[in-house]
C-alpha positions as CSV (number, residue, x, y, z in Angstrom):
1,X,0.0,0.0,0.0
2,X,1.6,3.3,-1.0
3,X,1.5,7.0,1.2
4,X,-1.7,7.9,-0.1
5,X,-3.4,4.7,-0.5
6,X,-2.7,5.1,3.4
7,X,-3.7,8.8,4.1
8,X,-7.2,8.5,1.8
9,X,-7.7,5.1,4.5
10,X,-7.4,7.1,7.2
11,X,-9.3,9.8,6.3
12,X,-12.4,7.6,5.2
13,X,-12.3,5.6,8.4
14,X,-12.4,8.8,10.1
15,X,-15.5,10.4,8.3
16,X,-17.4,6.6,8.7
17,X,-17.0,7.0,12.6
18,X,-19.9,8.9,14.6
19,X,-17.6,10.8,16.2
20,X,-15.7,11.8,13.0
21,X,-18.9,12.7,12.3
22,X,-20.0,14.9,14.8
23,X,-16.9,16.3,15.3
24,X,-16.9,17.8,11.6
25,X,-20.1,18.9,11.9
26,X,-19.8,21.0,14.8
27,X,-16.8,22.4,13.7
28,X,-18.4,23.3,9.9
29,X,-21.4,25.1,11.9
30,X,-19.2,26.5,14.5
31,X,-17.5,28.2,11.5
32,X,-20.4,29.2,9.7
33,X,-22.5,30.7,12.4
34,X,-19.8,31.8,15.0
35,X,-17.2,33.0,12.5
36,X,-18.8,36.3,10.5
37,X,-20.8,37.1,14.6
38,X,-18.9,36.4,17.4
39,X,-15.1,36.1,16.1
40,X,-15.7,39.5,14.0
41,X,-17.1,41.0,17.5
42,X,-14.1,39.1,19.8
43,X,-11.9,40.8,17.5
44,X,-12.7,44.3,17.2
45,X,-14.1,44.9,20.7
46,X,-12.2,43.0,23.0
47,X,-8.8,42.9,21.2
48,X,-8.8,45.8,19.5
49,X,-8.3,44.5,16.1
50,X,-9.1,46.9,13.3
51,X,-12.8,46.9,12.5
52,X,-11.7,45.9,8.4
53,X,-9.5,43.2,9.9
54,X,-12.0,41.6,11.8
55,X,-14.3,41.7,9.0
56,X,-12.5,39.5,6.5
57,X,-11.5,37.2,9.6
58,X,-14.8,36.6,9.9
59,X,-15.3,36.7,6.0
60,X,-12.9,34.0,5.7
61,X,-14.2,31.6,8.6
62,X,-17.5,31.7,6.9
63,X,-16.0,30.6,3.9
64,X,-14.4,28.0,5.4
65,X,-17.5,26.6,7.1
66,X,-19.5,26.7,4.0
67,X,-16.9,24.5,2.3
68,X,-16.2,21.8,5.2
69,X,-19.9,21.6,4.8
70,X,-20.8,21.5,1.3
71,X,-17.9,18.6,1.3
72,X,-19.7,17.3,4.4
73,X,-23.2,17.0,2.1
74,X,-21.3,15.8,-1.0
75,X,-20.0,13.2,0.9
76,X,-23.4,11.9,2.4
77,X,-22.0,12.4,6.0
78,X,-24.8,15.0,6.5
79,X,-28.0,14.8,5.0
């Protein structure tokens, strides 16, 4: 079995577990709902990040949970 024979293994295994499962799940919403509210607020209030900053912080996050999950439905792990 080669490197990413191995790695592609591992990663399916991990996605077939519940816990996989969950835990991708949670993190993909966590992203998409937390990310563009409460990150973009953490930032520019209580660190005093520029307001811009904090903006494509958040801008980016979102993306990122829109993507986990659209590869989470494509997959069939949520339906």
């Amino acid at each position: 079995m080669t490197q990413p024979q191995r790695n592609q293994n591992v990663d399916s295994s991990f996605l077939n577990s519940k816990i996989g499962k969950l835990l991708l799940t949670i993190v993909s919403v966590f992203l998409i709902f937390a990310g563009p509210t409460y990150v973009v607020y953490g930032l520019a209030v209580i660190i005093n990040v520029d307001l811009a900053v904090s903006f494509v912080v958040g801008f980016v996050l979102f993306a990122i949970g829109l993507v986990m999950m659209r590869y989470l439905v494509k997959n069939k792990v949520v339906t």
